[in-house]
N, C-alpha and C positions, 0 to 999 in steps of 0.2 A: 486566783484565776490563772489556769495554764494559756498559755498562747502559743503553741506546739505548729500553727500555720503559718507563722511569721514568717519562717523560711523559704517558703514559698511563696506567697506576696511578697516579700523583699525582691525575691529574685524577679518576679516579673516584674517589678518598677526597677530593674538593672540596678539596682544597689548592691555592697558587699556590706558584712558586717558593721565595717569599719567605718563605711561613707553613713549608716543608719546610727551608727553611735555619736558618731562626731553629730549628725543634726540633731539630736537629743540630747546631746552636753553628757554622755557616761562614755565608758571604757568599753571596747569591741568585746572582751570577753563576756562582759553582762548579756551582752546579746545574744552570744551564746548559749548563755546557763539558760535563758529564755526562751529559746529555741528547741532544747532539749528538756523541758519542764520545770523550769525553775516558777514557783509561782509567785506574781506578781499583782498587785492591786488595780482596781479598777479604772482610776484615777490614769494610774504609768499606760495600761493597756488605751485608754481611748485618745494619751499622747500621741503614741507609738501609731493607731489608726489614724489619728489625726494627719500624722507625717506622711504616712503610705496612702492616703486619700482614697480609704478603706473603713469600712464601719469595723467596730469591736467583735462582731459577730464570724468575719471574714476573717482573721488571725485566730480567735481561739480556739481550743480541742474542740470538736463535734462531740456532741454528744452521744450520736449515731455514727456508725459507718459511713467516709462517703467514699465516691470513688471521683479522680480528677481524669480528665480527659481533652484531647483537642477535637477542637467542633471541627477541624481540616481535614482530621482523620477519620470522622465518620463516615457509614454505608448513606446513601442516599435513602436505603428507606428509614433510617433512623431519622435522619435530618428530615423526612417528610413529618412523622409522627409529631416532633418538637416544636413543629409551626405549627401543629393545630392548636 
């Protein structure tokens, strides 16, 4: 399993690397190789969500395209469409 979002979840829980490996017990680089595709088993992956108080779904590759966005930067008519 890729986990290609980790990067991004890490960073919104204000982690770097290094603070994610150390609570994991592995080496900053591993977190790297995983961040940039290294794949990993299912088991490491629902750690890894475990730690970032994120489901296994929220780190791994999409399947699909998605697009990330801040809901502060939307037009208001977007932000109406979303509440319905």
């Amino acid at each position: 399993m890729r986990i290609e979002r980790l990067a991004s979840v890490r960073r919104d829980r204000g982690l770097t690397q290094a603070q994610l490996a150390e609570r994991l017990g592995m080496q900053q680089p591993r977190i790297s190789n995983m961040e940039t595709g290294l794949s990993i088993s299912r088991t490491l992956a629902e750690r890894i969500a475990a730690e970032l108080l994120c489901s296994v779904e929220d780190i791994k590759t999409p399947t699909e395209p998605t697009v990330t966005f801040k809901v502060s930067e939307l037009p208001p008519q977007v932000l109406a469409l979303l509440k319905k």
